[in-house]
C-alpha positions in Angstrom: 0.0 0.0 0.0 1.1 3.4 -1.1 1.1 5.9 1.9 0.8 9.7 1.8 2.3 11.2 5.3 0.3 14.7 6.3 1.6 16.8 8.9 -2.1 18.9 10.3 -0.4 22.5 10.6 -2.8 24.6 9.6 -4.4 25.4 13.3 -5.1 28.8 14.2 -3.0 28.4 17.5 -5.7 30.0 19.8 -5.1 28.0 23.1 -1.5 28.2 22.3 -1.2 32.4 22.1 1.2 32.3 19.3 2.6 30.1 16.2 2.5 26.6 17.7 4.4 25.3 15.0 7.0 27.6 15.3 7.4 27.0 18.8 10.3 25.3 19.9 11.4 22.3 21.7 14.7 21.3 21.7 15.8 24.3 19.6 13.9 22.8 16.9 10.3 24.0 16.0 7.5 21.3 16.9 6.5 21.3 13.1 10.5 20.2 12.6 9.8 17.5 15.3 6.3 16.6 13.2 8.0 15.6 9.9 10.6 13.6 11.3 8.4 11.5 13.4 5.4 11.0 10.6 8.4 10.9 7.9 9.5 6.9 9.0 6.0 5.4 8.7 5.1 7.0 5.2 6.5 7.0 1.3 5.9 10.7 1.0 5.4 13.2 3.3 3.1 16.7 3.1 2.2 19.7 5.3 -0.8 20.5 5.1 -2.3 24.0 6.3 1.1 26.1 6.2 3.9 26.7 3.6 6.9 25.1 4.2 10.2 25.7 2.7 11.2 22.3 2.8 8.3 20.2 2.4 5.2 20.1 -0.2 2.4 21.9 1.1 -1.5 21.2 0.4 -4.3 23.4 1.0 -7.3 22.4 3.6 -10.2 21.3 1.8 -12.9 23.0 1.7 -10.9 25.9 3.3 -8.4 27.1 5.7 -9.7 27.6 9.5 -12.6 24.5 9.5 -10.3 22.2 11.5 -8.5 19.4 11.5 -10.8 17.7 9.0 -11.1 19.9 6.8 -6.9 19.5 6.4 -7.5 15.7 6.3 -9.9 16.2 3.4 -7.3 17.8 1.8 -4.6 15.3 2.1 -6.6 12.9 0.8 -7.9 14.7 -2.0 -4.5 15.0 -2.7 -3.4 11.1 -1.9 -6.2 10.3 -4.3 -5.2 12.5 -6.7 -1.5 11.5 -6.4 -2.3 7.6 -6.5 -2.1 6.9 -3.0 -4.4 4.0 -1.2 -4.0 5.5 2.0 -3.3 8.7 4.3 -1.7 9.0 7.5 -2.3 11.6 9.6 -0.5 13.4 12.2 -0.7 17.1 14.2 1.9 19.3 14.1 2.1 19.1 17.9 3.0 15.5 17.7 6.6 14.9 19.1 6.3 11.1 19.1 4.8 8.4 17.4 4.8 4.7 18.3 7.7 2.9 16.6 5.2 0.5 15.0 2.6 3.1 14.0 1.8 2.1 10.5 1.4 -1.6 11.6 -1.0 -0.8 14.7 -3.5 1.3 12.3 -3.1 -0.7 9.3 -5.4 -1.9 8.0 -7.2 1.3 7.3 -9.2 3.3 8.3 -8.3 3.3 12.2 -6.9 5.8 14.3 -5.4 6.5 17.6 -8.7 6.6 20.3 -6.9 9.9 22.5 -5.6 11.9 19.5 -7.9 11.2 16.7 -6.3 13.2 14.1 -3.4 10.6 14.4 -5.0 8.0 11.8 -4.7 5.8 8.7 -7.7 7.0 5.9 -8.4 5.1 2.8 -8.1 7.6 0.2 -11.5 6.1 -0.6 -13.1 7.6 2.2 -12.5 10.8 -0.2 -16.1 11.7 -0.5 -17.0 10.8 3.3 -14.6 13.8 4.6 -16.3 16.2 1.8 -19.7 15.2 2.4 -18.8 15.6 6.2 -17.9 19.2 5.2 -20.3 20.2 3.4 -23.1 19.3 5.7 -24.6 20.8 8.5 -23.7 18.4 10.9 -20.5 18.2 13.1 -17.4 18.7 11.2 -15.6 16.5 13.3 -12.7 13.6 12.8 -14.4 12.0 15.2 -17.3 12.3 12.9 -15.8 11.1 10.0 -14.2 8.2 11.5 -17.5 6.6 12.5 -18.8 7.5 9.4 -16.5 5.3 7.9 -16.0 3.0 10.6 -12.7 3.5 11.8 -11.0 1.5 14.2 -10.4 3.0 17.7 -6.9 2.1 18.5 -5.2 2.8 21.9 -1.5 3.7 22.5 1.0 5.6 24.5 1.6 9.1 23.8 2.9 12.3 25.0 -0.1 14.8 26.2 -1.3 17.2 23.2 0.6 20.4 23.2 -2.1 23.2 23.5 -0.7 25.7 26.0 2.7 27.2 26.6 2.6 25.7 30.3 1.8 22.1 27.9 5.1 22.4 26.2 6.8 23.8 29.4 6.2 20.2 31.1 6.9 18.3 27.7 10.7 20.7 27.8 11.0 18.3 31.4 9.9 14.8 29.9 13.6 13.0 28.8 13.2 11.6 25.3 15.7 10.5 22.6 
């Protein structure tokens, strides 16, 4: 199966008070930290939301600001344009992944049950996300995983990043 990796960066950063992706950990910026943890589990890798010098970048389908499904739309609008079977998704705030990520969601669609937007998407789940979008209803991954009946998966990871005091205790947490 042909993967697309899609960093979520597009997020308006309002618990966070500033450029979450630009924040730093490390001395890197999380979105640096993003890439290369998605980057192992995938055969290409996207942002999605943002430009990025370094990286392709995708837009947020239907539009920028209508959350983190509307930027998993657009990565696999672009997968399925791009002749991918599947997407996996990650957000920018994500420092860690399991080692075996790709194996504990495959196969798709399945994602991780306390950070949703960390999940493996058929790219033939396409028209679900839009439909989703275009409703009336909640625009929700949440929503669109049961939609398509995702696969709740649980696994360890660090605590979402959402406030400067988050990252403050991540900046104490020894990792590799």
């Amino acid at each position: 199966m042909k993967t697309l990796g899609a960093v979520l960066a597009g997020g308006q950063s309002t618990r966070f008070g500033s450029d979450k992706a630009e924040a730093l950990l490390d001395g890197k910026p999380l979105l640096a930290h993003a890439i290369e943890t998605l980057r192992p589990h995938c055969d290409v890798l996207v942002i999605v939301g943002r430009i990025h010098a370094r990286s392709e970048t995708i837009a947020d389908w239907p539009a920028p600001d209508m959350g983190p499904l509307a930027a998993i739309a657009g990565a696999l609008r672009h997968a399925a344009a791009h002749g991918f079977d599947q997407m996996l998704s990650a957000p920018v705030d994500c420092v860690a992944l399991p080692a075996n990520l790709r194996a504990l969601l495959d196969p798709a669609p399945a994602f991780l049950i306390d950070q949703p937007v960390i999940g493996l998407w058929p790219t033939a789940a396409t028209p679900d996300a839009e439909a989703i979008l275009s409703g009336t209803g909640r625009h929700s991954v949440r929503a669109f995983a049961e939609r398509i009946g995702a696969r709740p998966i649980a696994a360890q990871l660090p605590p979402n990043i959402n406030t400067p005091a988050d990252l403050a205790r991540l900046r104490e947490v020894p990792r590799n």
